[in-house]
MARTORGU-895199 format. One record per residue (C-alpha): z, x, y; residue in one letter; residue number from 1. Coordinates in pm, 1 decimal. Each point is the difference from the previous one (the first is absolute). Layout:
N
REC        up      east     north  r    k
REC         Z         X         Y  A  NUM
...
//
This chain:
242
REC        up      east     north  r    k
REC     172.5     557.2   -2005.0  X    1
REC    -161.7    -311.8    -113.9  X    2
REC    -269.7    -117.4     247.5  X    3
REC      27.9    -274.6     263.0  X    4
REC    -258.1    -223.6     -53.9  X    5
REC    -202.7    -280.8     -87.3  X    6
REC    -389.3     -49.1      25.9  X    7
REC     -66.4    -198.1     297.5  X    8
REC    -419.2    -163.3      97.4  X    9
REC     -37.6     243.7     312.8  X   10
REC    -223.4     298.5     123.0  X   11
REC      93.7     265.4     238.1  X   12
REC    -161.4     239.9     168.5  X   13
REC     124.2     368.5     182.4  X   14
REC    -103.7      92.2     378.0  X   15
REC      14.5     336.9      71.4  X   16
REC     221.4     129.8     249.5  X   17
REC    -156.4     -14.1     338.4  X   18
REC      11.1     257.4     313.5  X   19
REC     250.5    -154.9     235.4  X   20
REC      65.3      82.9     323.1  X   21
REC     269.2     183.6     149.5  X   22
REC     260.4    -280.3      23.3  X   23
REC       3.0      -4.2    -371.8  X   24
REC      17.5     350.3     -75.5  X   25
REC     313.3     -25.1     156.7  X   26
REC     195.6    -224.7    -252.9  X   27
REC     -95.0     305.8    -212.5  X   28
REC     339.5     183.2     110.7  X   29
REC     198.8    -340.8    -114.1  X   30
REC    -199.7     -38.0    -321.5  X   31
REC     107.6     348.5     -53.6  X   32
REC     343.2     -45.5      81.1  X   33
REC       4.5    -299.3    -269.7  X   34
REC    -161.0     230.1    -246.8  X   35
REC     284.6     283.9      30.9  X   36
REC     278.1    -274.7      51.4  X   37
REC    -137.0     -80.3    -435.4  X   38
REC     -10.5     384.2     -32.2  X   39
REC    -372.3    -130.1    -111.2  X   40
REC    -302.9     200.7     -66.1  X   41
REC    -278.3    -243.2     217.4  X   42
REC     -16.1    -316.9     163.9  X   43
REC    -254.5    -246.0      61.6  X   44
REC      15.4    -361.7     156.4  X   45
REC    -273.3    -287.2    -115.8  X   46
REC     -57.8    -336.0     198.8  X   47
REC    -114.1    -276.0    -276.1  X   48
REC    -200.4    -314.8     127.6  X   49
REC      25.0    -350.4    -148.0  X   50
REC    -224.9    -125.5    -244.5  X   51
REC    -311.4    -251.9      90.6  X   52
REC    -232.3    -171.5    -129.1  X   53
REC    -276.4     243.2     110.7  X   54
REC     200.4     316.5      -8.9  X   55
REC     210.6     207.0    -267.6  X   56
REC     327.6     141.4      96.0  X   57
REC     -60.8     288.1     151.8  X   58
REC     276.9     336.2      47.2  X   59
REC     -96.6     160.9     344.3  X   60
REC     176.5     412.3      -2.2  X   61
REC     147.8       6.5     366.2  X   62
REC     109.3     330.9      -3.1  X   63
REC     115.6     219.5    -281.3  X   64
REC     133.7     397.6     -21.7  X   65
REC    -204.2     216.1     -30.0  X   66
REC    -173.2     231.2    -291.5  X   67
REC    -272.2     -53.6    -273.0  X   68
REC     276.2     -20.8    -240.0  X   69
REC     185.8    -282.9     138.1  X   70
REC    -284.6    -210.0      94.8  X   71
REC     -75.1      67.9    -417.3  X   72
REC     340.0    -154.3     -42.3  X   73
REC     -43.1    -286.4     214.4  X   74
REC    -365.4    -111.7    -159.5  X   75
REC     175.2      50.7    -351.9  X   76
REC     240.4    -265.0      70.9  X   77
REC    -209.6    -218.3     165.9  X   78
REC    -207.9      18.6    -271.9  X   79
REC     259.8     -57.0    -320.4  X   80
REC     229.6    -232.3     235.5  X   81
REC    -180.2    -157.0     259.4  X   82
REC       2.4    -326.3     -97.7  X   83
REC     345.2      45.7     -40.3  X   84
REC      91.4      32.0     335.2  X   85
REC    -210.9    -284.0     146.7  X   86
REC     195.7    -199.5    -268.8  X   87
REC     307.0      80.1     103.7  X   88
REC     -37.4      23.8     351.3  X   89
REC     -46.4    -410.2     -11.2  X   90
REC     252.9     -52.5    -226.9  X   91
REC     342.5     220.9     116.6  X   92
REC      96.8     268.9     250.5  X   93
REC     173.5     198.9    -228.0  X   94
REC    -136.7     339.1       3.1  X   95
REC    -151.6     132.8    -325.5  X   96
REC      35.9     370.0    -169.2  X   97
REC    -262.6     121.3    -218.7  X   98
REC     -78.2     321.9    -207.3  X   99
REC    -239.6      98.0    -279.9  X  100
REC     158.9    -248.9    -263.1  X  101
REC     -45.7    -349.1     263.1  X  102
REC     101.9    -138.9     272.0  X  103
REC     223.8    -267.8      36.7  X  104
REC     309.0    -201.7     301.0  X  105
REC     264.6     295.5     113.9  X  106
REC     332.9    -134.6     -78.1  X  107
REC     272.1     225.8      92.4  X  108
REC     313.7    -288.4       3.3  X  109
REC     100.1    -222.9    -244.3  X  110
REC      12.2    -110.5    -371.1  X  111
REC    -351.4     112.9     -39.2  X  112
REC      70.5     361.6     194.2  X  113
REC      10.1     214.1    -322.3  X  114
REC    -320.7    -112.9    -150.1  X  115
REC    -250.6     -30.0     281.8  X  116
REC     159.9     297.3     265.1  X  117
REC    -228.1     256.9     118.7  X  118
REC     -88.4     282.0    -309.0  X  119
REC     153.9     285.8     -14.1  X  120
REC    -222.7     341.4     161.7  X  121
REC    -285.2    -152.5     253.8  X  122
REC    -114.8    -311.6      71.2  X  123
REC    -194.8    -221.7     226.0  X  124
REC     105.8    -240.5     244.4  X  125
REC    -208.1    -320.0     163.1  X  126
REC     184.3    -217.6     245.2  X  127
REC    -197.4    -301.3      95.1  X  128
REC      -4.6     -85.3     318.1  X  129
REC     -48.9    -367.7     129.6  X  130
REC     -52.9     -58.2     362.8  X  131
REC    -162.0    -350.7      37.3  X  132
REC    -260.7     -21.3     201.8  X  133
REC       9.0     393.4      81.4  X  134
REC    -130.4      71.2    -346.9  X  135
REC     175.8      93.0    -306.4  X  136
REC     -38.2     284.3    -273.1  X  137
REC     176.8     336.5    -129.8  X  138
REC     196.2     316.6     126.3  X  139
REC     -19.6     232.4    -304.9  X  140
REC     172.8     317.5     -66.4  X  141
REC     -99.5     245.3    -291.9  X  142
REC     215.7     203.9    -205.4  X  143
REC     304.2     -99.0     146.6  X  144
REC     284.4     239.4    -100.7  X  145
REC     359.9    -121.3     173.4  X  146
REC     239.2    -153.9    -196.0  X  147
REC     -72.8    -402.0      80.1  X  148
REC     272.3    -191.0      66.4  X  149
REC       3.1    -417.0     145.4  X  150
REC     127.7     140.2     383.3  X  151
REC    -330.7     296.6      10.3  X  152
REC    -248.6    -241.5    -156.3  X  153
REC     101.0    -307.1     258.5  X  154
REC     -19.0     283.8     318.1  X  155
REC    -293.5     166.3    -185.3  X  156
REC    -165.5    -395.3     -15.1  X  157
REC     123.3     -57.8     327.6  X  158
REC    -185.6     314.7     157.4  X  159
REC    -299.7     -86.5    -201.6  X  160
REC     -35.3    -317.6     182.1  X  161
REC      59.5     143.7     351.5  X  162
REC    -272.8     231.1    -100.5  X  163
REC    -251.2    -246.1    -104.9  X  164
REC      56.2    -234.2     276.8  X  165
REC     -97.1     274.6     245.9  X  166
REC    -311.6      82.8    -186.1  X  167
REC    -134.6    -342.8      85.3  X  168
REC     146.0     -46.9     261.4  X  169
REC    -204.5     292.0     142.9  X  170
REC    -303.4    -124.6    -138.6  X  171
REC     -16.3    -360.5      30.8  X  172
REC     213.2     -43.7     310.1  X  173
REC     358.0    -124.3      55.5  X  174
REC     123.0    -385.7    -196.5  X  175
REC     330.2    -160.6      74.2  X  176
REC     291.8      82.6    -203.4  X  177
REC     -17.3    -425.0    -181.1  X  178
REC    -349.7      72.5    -104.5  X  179
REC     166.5     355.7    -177.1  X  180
REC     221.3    -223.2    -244.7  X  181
REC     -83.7    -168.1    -286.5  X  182
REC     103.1    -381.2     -97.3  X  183
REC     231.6     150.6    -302.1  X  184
REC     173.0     278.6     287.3  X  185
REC      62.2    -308.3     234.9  X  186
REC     127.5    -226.9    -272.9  X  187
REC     205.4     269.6    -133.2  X  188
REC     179.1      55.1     371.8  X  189
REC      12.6    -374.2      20.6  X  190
REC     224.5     -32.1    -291.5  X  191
REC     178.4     358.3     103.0  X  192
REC      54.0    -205.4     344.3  X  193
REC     112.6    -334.7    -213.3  X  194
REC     301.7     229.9    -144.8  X  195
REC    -174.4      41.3    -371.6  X  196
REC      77.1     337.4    -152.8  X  197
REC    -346.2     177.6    -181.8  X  198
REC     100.7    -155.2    -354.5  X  199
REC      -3.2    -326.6     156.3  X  200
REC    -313.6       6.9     169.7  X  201
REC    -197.7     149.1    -319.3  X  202
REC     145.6    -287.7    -187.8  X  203
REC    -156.7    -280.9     295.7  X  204
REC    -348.2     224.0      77.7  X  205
REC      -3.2      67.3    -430.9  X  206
REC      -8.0     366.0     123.2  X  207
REC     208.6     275.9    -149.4  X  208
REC     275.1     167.4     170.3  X  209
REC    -153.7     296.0      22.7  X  210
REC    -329.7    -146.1     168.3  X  211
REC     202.6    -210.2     265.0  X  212
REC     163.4     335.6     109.3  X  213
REC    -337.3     175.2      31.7  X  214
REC    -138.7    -318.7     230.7  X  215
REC     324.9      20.2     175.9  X  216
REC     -57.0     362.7      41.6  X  217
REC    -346.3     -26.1      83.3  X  218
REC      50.2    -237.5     290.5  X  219
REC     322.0     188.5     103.2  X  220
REC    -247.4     285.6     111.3  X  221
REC    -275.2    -183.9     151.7  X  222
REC     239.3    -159.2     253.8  X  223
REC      85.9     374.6      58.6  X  224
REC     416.8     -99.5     -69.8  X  225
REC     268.9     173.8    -156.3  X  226
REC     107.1    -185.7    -255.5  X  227
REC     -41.9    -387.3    -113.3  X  228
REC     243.7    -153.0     277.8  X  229
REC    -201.1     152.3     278.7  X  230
REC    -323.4    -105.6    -184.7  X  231
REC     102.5    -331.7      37.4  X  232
REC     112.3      27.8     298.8  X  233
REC    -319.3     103.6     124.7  X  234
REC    -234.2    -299.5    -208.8  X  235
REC     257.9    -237.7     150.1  X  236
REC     -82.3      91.0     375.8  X  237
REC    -404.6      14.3    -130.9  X  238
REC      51.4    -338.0    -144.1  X  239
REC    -120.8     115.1    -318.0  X  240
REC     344.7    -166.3    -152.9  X  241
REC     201.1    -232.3     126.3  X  242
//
């Protein structure tokens, strides 16, 4: 697997995880649930902060499973990839799968499904996770061994969200649901609203199909609905969309 990326003019830096209270420990049951959902090996999930002027971009570990051999794993890949993932996280909300060889966007529908699906035998997974205001960074899974298909990795995604909105939710207190979404996530349920199908909005937002179904995802399970007409619904009566 050919790696996915490009030198970008940025530092980062690694916080340790810290000792949380007992409201966090208990996402731990959820994380874990996510973690044997992907039949994975270990699980962490990483806040990343915006860049300034005076400051670097820094990945904070909120919580991560436990064991000196997966926090090994997790400093490895922060270490090869890092720069990576604050790259991407900016840029898409596709999640990315990584191994030894690179890491690079999973795409598991489409023309370009038999060239860039997950690899065969264990892999890594990194949904981004973009929540506004709230904060925005990574759930990551390690060694994931289930057979991926497009329906697991959107619930898998999906749960990965939940999970990470709880985590700072818990720490920084509660935000309302229109500071959760995105511009792109309320333009894309604009459009979805306007009647446009997902080929039509990439070809207005110059996104790809596949990206306009993650932001429609993405903002599908911050408004806590069911599916894209309820989502709408929902922004309609929030007056996020009109």
């Amino acid at each position: 697997m050919a790696a996915f990326s490009e030198t970008i003019e940025t530092s980062f830096t690694v916080t340790e995880p810290r000792k949380f209270g007992t409201a966090l420990s208990d996402l731990y049951p959820k994380a874990n649930a996510l973690q044997h959902a992907a039949d994975a090996a270990a699980f962490a999930v990483l806040s990343v902060n915006a860049q300034t002027a005076l400051s670097p971009r820094n990945l904070t570990v909120r919580m991560h499973s436990a064991g000196d051999k997966d926090a090994d794993g997790l400093q490895a890949l922060l270490k090869a990839h890092g720069e990576v993932l604050i790259s991407h996280l900016w840029k898409s909300p596709m999640p990315l799968h990584f191994n030894a060889d690179g890491i690079e966007p999973c795409l598991l529908a489409g023309p370009d499904h038999a060239n860039r699906r997950p690899p065969n035998g264990a892999f890594g997974l990194a949904f981004p996770v973009q929540l506004g205001a709230m904060g925005n960074g990574y759930v990551i899974l390690f060694d994931v061994r289930v057979e991926m298909n497009v329906n697991l990795c959107l619930d898998l995604h999906r749960k990965a969200i939940g999970l990470m909105r709880d985590a700072l939710k818990l720490e920084f207190g509660t935000l309302t649901t229109s500071e959760l979404l995105s511009e792109r996530e309320i333009e894309c349920l604009q459009l979805v609203g306007d009647g446009l199908k997902s080929e039509a909005i990439g070809d207005r937002l110059g996104l790809s199909v596949h990206t306009v179904n993650a932001y429609l995802g993405s903002a599908t399970s911050k408004l806590d609905a069911v599916n894209r007409i309820q989502a709408i619904a929902k922004a309609i009566r929030l007056g996020l969309i009109s």
